[in-house]
Structure formats: C-alpha cells, structure tokens
C-alpha positions in Angstrom: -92.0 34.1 -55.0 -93.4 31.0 -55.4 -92.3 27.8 -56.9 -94.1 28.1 -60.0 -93.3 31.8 -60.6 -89.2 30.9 -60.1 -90.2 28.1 -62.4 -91.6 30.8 -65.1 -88.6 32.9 -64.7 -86.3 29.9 -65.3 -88.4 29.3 -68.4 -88.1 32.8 -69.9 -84.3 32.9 -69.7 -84.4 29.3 -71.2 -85.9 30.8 -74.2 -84.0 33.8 -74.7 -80.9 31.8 -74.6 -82.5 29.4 -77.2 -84.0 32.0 -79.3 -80.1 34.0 -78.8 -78.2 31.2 -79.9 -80.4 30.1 -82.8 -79.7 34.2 -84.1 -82.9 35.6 -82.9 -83.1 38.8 -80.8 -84.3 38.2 -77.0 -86.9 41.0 -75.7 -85.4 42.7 -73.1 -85.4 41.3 -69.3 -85.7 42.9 -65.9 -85.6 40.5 -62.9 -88.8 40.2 -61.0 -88.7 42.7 -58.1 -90.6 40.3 -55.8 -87.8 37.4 -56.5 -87.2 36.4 -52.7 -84.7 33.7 -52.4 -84.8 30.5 -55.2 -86.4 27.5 -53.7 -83.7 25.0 -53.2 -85.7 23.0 -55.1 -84.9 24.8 -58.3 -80.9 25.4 -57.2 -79.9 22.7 -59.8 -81.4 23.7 -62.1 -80.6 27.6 -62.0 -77.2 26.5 -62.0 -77.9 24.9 -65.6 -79.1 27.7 -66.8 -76.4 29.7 -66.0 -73.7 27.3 -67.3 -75.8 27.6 -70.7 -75.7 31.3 -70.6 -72.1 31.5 -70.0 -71.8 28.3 -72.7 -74.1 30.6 -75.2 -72.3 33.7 -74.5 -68.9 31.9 -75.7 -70.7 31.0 -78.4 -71.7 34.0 -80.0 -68.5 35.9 -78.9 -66.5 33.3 -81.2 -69.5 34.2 -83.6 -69.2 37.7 -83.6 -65.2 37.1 -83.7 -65.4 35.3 -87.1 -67.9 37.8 -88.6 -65.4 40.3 -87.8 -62.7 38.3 -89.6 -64.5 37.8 -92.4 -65.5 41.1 -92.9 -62.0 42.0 -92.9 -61.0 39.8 -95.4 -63.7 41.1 -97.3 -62.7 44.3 -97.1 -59.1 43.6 -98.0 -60.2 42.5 -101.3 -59.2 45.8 -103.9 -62.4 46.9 -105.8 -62.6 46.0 -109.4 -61.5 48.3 -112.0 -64.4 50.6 -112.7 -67.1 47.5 -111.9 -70.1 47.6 -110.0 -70.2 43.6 -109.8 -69.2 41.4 -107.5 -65.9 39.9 -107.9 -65.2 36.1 -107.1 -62.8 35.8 -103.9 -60.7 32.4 -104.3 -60.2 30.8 -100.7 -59.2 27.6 -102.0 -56.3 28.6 -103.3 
C-alpha cells in the first residue's frame, strides 16, 4: 500500500474517532486487505492515532459510566402518587 493510501486510512480512523467522541456513530471499519507494512514514514503518526483511540475510548467509557449512574439515580426516585408528570429531583440539597 502506498503512502497516500496509508495516509487515507490514517485519515478515516481520525474521523471516526472525532465524529465518536463528539457523540456521533462511526460507519463500520474493516482494515484494507492489501495493507502491507506502514511506511516508516507514517510510524509517528499511527502511534498518535492510537494514543487518541485509547484516550477516546476512556473517554466514553467514563461517559457511558456516568449515564449509567444517573440513570440509576433516576430510577431510584419513587413515582408520584397517581401522576403522570414529571417530578422535580433536588440535587442541591
């Protein structure tokens, strides 16, 4: 694979992390077949993108974690008596 096509890969997982992290859904990925070894050229920056998938994979593991605990909390709260409206959850205290 050429320089330019590692390039284009590099890209493409650039913007799914981006587009991930911002709360988007990625398309689906399947490594080129015909990858061949990355051009040392490209090494450092390869090694970029794979710190900011591991740093965007803590990231929405902490996100999903706090979702969960809210919805918890949420669904601690008892439902009013015989109302269909929302009630008003206090945090503050």
């Amino acid at each position: 694979m050429s320089l330019d096509a590692w390039s284009a890969v590099l890209d493409r997982l650039e913007a799914d992390i981006a587009l991930a992290v911002s709360g988007g859904f990625p398309p689906s990925w399947e490594p080129p077949r015909d990858a061949g070894p990355l051009p040392v050229a490209l090494e450092a920056r390869a090694r970029q993108v794979l710190d900011a998938q591991a740093d965007a994979m803590d990231l929405l593991a902490r996100l999903k974690n706090d979702a969960g605990s809210q919805l918890g909390a949420l669904a601690a709260v008892p439902p009013g008596p015989g109302s269909s409206r929302p009630l008003l959850l206090d945090v503050r205290g």
